[in-house]
C-alpha positions in Angstrom: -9.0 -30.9 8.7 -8.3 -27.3 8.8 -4.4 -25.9 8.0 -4.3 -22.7 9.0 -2.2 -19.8 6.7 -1.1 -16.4 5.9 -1.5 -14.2 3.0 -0.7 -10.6 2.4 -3.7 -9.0 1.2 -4.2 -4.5 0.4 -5.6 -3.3 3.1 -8.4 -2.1 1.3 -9.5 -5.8 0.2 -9.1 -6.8 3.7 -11.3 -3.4 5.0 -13.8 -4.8 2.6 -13.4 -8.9 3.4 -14.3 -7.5 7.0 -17.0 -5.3 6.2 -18.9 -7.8 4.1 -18.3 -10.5 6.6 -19.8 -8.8 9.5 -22.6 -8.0 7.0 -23.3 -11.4 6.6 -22.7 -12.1 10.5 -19.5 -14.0 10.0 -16.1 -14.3 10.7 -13.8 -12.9 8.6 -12.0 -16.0 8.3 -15.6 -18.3 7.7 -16.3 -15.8 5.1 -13.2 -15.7 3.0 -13.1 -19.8 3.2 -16.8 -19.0 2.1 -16.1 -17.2 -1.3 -13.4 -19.3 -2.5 -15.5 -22.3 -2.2 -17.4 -20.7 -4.3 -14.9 -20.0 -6.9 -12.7 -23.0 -6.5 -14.7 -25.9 -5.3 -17.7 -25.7 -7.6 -16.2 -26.7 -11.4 -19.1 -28.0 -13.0 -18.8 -31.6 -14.6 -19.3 -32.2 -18.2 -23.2 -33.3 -17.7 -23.7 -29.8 -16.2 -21.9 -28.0 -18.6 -24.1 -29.6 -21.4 -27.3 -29.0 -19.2 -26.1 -25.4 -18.9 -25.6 -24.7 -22.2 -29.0 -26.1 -23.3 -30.8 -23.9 -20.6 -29.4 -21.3 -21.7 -29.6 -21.7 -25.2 -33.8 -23.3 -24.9 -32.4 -26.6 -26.1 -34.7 -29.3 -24.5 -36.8 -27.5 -22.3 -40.1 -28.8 -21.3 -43.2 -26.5 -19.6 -44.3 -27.5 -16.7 -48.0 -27.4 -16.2 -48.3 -28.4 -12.8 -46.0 -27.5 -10.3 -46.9 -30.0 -7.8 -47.0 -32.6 -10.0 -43.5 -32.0 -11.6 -42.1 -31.6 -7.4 -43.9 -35.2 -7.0 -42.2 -36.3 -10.3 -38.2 -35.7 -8.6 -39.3 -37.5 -5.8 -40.2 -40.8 -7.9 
């Protein structure tokens, strides 16, 4: 369900919301629900904290020899 709302925004943010909206061929309002999606609705549990620090950091990484065979593999 959608709730529709006002915010005051500088006009130079909202020049910029537009201009990168219509970039991306969207609506100004599509695009700003969009980025703070991003921001707010993607907090990483713990599991992906831990697997982002070890990627990061080379902990537990394994080579993959065989593309196809490691696509195969997350199918199984």
């Amino acid at each position: 369900m959608k709730v529709q709302t006002a915010f005051r925004l500088e006009k130079e943010l909202l020049d910029q919301l537009k201009e990168k909206a219509m970039a991306e061929k969207r609506s100004l309002n599509n695009y700003v629900e969009f980025i703070l999606s991003k921001v707010v609705g993607k907090t990483p549990n713990e599991d992906t904290k831990q697997a982002i620090y070890e990627a990061e950091n080379g902990i537990n990484l394994n080579e993959i020899d065989d593309l196809d065979d490691f696509k195969k593999s997350l199918i199984s």
